[in-house]
ZADOKE-461687 format. One line per 4 residues: their letters; for each residue x, y, z of N, C-alpha, C. Coordinates in steps of 0.2 Angstrom, whole numbers, m for minus. Atoms other than C-alpha are relative to their C-alpha. Layout:
! residues N
A	X,Y,Z,X,Y,Z,X,Y,Z; ... $
This chain:
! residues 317
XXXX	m7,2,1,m119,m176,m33,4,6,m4; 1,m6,4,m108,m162,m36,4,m2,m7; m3,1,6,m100,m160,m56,9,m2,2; m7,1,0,m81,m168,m56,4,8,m4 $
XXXX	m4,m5,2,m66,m155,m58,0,2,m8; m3,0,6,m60,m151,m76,6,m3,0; m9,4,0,m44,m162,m78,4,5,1; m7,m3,0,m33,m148,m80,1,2,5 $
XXXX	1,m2,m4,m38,m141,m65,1,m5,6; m1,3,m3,m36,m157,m56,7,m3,0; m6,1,m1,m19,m159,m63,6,5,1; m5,m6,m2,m12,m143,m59,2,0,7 $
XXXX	0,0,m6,m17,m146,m42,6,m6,2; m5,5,m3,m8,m163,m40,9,3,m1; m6,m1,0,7,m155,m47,4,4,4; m3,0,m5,8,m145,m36,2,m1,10 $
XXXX	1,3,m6,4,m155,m20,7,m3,m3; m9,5,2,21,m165,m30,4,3,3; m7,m4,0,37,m158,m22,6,m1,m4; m4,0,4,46,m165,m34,3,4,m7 $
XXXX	1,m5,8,39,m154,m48,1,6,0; m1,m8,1,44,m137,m53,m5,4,m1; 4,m4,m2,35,m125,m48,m2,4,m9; 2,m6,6,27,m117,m66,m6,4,1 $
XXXX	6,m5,0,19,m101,m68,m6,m2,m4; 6,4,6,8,m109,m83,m6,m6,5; 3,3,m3,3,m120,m69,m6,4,5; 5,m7,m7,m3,m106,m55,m4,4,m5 $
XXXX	5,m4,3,m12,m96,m68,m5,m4,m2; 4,6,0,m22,m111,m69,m7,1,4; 4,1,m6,m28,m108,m52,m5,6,m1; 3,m7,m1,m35,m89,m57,m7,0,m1 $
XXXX	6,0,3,m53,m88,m57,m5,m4,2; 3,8,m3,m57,m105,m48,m6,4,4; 6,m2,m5,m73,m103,m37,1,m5,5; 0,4,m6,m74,m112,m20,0,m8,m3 $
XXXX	0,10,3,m79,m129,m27,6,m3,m2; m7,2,2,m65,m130,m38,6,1,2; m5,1,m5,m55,m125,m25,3,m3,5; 0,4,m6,m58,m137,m12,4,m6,0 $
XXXX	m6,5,1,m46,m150,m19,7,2,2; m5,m2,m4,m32,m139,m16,m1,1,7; 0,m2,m6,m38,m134,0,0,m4,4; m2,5,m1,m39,m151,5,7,m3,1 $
XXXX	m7,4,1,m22,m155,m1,6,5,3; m4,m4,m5,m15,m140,7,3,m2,6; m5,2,m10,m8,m146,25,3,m7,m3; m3,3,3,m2,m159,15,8,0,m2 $
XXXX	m7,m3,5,13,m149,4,4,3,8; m5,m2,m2,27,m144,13,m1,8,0; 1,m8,m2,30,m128,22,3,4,m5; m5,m3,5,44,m122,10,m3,m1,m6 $
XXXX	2,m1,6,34,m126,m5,m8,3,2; 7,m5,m3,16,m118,3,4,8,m2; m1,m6,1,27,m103,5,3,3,m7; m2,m1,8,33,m103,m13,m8,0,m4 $
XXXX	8,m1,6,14,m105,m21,0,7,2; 4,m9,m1,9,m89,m11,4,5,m1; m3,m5,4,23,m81,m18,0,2,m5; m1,m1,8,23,m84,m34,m8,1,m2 $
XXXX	8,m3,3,3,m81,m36,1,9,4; m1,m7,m3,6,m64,m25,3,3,m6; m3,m1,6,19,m61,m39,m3,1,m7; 2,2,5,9,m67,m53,m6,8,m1 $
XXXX	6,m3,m3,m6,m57,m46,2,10,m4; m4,m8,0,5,m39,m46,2,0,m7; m1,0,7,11,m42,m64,m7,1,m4; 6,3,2,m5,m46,m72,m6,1,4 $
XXXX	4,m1,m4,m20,m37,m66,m6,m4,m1; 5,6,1,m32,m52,m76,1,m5,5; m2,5,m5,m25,m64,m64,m4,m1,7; 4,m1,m7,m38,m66,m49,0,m6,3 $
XXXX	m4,5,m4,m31,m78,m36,m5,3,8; 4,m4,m8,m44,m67,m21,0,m5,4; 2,8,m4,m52,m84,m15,3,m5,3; m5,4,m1,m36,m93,m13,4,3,9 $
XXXX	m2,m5,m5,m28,m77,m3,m5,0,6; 5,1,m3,m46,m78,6,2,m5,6; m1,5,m4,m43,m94,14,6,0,5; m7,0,m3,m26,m93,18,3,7,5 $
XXXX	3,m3,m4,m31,m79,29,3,m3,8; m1,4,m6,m31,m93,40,5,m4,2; m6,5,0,m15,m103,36,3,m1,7; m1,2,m8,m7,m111,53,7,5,m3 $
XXXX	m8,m4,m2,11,m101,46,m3,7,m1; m1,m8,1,13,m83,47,2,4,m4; m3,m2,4,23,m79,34,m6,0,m6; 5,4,5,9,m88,20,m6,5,1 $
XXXX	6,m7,m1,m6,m75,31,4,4,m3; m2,m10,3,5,m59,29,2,m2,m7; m4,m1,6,11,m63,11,m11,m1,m3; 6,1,3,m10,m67,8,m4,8,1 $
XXXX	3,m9,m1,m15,m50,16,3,3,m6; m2,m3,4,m3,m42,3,m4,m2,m5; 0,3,7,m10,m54,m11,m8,5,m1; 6,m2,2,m28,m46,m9,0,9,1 $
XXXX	m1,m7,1,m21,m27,m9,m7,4,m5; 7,m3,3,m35,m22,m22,m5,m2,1; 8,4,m2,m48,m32,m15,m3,7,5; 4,m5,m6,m60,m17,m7,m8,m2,1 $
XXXX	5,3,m4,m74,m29,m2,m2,3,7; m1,m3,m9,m80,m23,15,m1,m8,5; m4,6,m4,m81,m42,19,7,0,3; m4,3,0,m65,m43,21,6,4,8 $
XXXX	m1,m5,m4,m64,m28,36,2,m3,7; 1,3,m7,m69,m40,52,8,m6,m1; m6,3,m2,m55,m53,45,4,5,0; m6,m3,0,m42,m40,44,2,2,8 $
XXXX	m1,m2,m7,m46,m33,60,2,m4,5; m3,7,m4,m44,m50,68,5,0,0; m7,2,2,m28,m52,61,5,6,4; m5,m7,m3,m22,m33,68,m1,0,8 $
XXXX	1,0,m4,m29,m37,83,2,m5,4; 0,6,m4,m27,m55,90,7,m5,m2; m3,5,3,m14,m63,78,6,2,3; m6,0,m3,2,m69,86,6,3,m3 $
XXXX	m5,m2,5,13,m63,73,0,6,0; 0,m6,2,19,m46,71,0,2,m6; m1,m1,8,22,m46,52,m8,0,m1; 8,m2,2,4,m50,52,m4,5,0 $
XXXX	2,m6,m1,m3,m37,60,1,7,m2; 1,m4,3,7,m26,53,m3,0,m9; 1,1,6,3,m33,37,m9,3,0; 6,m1,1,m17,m31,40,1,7,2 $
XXXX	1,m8,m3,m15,m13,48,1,4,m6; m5,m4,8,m6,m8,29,m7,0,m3; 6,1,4,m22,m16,21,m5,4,2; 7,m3,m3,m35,m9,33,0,8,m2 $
XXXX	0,m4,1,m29,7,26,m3,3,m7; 7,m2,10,m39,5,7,m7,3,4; 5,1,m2,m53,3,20,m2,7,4; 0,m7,m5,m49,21,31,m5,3,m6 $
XXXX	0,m3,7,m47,29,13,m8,0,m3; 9,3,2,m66,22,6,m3,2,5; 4,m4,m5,m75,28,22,2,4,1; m2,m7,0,m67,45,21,m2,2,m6 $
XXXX	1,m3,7,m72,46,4,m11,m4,m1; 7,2,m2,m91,38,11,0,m3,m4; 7,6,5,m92,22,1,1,m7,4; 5,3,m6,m94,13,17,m5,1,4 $
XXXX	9,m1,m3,m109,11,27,6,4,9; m1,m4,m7,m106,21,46,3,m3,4; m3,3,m4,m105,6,54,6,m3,0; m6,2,4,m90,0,43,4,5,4 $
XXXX	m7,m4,m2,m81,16,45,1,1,8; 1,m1,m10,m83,17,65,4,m8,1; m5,6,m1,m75,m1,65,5,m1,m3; m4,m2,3,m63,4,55,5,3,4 $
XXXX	m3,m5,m4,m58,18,64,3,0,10; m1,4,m7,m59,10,81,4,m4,1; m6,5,m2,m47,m2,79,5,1,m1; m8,m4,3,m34,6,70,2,5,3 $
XXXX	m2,m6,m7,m35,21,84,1,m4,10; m3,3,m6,m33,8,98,4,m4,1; m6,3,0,m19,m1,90,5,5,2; m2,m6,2,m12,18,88,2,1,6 $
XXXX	m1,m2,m9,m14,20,108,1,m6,4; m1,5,m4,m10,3,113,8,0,1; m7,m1,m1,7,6,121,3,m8,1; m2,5,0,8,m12,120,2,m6,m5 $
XXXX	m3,2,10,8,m16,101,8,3,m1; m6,m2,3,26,m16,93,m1,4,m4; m1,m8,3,31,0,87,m1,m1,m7; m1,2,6,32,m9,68,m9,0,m2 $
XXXX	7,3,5,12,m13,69,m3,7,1; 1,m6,m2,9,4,77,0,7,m5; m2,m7,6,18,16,63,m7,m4,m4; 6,3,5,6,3,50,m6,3,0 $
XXXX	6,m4,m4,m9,8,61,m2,7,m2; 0,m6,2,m5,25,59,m1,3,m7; 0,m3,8,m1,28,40,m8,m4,m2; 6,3,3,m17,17,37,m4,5,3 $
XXXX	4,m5,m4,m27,29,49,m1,4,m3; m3,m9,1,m20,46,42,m7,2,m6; 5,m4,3,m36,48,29,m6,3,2; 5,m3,m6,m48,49,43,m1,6,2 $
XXXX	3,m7,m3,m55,65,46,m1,1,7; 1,0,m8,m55,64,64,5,5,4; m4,m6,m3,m49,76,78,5,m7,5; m6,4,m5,m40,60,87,5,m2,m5 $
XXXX	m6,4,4,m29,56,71,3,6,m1; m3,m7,1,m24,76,70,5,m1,9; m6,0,m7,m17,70,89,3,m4,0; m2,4,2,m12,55,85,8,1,m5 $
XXXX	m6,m4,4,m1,63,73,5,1,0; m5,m4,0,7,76,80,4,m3,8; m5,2,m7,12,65,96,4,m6,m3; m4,4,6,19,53,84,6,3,m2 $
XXXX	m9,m4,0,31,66,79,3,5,4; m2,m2,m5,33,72,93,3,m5,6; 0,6,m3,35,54,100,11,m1,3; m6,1,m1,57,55,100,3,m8,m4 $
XXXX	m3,5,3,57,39,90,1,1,m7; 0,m4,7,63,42,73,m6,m5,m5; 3,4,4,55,27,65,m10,1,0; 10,m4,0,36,35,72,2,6,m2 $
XXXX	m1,m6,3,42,50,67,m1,1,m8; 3,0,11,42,46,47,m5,m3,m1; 6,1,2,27,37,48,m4,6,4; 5,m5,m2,18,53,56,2,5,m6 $
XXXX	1,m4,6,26,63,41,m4,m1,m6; 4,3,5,19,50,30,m8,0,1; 5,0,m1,2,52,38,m2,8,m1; 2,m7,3,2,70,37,m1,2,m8 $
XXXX	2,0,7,3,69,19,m6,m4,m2; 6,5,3,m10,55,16,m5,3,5; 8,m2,m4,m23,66,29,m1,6,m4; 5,m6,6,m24,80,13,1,6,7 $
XXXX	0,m4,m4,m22,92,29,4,6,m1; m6,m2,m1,m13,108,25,3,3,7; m3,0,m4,m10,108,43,5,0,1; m7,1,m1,4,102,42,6,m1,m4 $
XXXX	m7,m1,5,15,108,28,5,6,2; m6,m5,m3,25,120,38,5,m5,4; m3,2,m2,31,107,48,3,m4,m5; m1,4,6,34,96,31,7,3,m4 $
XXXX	m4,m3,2,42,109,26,7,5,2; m6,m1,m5,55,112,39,4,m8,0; m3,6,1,60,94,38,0,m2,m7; m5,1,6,66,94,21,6,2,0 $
XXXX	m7,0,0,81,101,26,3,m3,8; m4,6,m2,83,88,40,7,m4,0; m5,4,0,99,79,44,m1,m6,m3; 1,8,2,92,63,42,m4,0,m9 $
XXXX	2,2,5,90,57,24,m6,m1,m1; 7,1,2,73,46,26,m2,7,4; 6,m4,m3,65,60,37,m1,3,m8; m1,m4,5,69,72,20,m3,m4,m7 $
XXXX	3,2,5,62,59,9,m5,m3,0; 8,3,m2,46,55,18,m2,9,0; 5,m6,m1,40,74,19,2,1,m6; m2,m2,8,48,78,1,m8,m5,m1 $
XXXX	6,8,4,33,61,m4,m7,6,3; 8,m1,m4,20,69,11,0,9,m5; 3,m5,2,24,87,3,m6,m1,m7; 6,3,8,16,79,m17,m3,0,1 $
XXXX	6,4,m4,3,70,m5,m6,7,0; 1,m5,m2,m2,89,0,m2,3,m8; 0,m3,6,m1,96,m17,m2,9,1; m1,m7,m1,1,113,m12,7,4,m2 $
XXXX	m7,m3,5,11,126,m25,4,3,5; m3,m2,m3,20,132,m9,6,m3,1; m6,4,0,30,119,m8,3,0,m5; m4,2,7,37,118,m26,7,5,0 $
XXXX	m5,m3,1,51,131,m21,5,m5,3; m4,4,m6,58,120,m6,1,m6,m6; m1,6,6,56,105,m19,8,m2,m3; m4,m3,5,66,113,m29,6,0,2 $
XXXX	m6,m4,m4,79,119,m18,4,m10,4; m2,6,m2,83,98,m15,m2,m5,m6; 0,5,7,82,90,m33,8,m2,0; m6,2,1,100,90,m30,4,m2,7 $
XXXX	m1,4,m8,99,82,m11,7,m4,1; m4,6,m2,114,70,m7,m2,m6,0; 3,6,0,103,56,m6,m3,1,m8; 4,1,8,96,50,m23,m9,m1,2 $
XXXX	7,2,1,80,43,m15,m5,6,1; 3,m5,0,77,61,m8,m2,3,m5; 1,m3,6,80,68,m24,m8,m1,m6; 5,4,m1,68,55,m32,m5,5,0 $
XXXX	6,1,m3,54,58,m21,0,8,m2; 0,m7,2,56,79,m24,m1,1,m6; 0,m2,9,56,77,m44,m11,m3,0; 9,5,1,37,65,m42,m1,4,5 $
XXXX	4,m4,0,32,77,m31,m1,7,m2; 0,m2,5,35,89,m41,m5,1,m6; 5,4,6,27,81,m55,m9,1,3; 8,2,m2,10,80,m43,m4,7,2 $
XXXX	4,m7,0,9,98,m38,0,4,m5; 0,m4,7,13,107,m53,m3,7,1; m1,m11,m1,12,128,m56,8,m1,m6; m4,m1,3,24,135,m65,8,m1,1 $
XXXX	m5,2,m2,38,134,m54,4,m6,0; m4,7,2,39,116,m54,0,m2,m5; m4,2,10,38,114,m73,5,1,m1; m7,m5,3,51,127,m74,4,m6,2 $
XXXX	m5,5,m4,61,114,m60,0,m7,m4; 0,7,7,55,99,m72,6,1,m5; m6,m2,8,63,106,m87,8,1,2; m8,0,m1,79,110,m80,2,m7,0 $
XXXX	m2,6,m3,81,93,m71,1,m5,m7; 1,6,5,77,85,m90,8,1,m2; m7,m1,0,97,91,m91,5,m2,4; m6,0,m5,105,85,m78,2,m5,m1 $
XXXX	m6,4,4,120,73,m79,m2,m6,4; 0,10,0,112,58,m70,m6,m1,m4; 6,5,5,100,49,m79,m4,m3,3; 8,1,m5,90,44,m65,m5,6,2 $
XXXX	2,m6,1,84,60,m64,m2,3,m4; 5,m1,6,81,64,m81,m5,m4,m1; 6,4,1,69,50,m83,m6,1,5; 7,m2,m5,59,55,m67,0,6,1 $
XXXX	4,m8,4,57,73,m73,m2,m2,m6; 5,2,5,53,65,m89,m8,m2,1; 8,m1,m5,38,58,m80,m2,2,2; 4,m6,m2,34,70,m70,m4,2,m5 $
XXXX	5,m4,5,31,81,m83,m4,m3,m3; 5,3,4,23,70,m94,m8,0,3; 6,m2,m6,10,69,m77,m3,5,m3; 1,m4,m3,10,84,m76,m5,5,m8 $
XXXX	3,m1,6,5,87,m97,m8,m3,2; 6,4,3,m8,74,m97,m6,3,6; 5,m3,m7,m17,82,m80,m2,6,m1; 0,m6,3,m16,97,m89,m5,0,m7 $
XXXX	2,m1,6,m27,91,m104,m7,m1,1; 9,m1,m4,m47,93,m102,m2,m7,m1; 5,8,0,m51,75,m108,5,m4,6; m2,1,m8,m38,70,m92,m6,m1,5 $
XXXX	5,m3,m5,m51,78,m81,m7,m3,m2; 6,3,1,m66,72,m89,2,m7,1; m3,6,m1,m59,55,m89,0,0,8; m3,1,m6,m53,56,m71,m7,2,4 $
XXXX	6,m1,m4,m72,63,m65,m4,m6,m2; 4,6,1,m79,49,m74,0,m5,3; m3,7,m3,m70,37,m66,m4,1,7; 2,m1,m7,m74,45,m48,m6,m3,2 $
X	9,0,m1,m93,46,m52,1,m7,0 $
């Protein structure tokens, strides 16, 4: 016979099966930490609650989660995996964003493959991209990264997925060391759609390839805004001092988010040139601008100090 709940744990639960009761945070942090057993009352009482207040718990523990990185709601987001709505999966995919279990590889793949929903799909193609990341950095097993890599390159060429799960696909791909995401790539931005086209900028940046900083660097001065703010992000990605002139040469974009993305990357290459570019920017007359050159540099000090480096190898190790 197994041990009864802890009352608090069973009254948290009823309250929120209640739709009458407002929804409290002090309630759902409640839930952080449960293991299956203790969870099984909610999960019982789930199809129960109300669609509209189902999709209010998985927001507010998603929420809670992102604030508050003590907060572990994993097993909840687990389940809900499976939820019969769509919105309550894709909002659970995000919720287990730090989770890099390799469990959790065949459900995602299911989800980018089979699930009815496009949001979902795209939502697991976003997550599957921790998983590219980890097996390019070999702390997956062969067979993991090769299922990985498989399915997110045949979403990539399935001319029959929407375009929205397709860029996802992509940008998740882009750490892969492979000669089909180098083609993958550049037919992406070569593709004529603008919307594959920024996520192929965003993929050349997250593939560490200086391949493709000549092209990066031709689309900074771009017409279009987002192109100019996606390869400004993919040039930092890169971290190559070559770019810190061109950077430079659009700290003062027409667009703010271009600007932005030019000062933080900036901040991530670092040389003299873009400290110098820092230090100016700490003067300029907006104030969104000084404070993300304040950052920057701050970066760009702290990466500059030997216990940084020691710290940052230890962690790796």
């Amino acid at each position: 016979m197994e041990p009864a709940l802890p009352p608090p744990v069973e009254q948290t639960i009823a309250r929120l099966v209640d739709p009458e009761k407002q929804l409290l945070d002090s309630w759902l942090t409640d839930l952080s930490g449960l293991n299956s057993a203790e969870l099984r009352p909610l999960e019982q009482a789930w199809p129960t609650i109300e669609l509209k207040r189902r999709r209010q718990i998985i927001y507010r523990l998603f929420e809670l989660a992102e604030n508050n990185f003590e907060l572990d709601f994993d097993d909840i987001f687990k389940e809900r995996l499976k939820d019969e709505d769509a919105e309550v999966r894709s909002k659970a995919i995000e919720g287990l964003w730090e989770n890099e279990e390799a469990s959790l590889i065949e459900p995602l793949i299911d989800l980018l493959e089979k699930d009815s929903s496009e949001e979902v799909q795209a939502a697991a193609a976003t997550a599957l991209g921790k998983f590219a990341l980890l097996a390019e950095l070999e702390k997956l097993r062969p067979n993991q990264k090769a299922r990985v890599s498989r399915s997110l390159l045949a979403v990539i060429n399935d001319r029959a997925k929407p375009v929205e799960v397709k860029r996802r696909a992509l940008e998740a791909a882009a750490p892969l060391s492979l000669s089909q995401m180098k083609k993958a790539i550049a037919e992406a931005y070569r593709s004529g759609d603008n919307k594959i086209k920024i996520s192929a900028l965003f993929a050349m940046g997250k593939s560490c390839n200086t391949f493709w900083l000549p092209i990066l660097l031709k689309e900074l001065s771009n017409t279009d805004s987002e192109i100019r703010y996606e390869a400004a992000g993919a040039c930092g990605e890169l971290g190559e001092e070559e770019a810190a002139s061109y950077l430079c040469d659009i700290v003062n974009d027409p667009d703010i988010d271009v600007r932005l993305a030019a000062i933080q990357s900036l901040g991530k290459i670092g040389g003299p040139e873009a400290k110098g570019c820092l230090e100016k920017c700490l003067n300029h007359s907006d104030e969104a601008i000084q404070r993300a050159a304040e950052e920057a540099l701050s970066q760009l000090e702290a990466e500059e100090d030997p216990l940084f480096s020691q710290i940052e190898n230890f962690v790796e190790d």
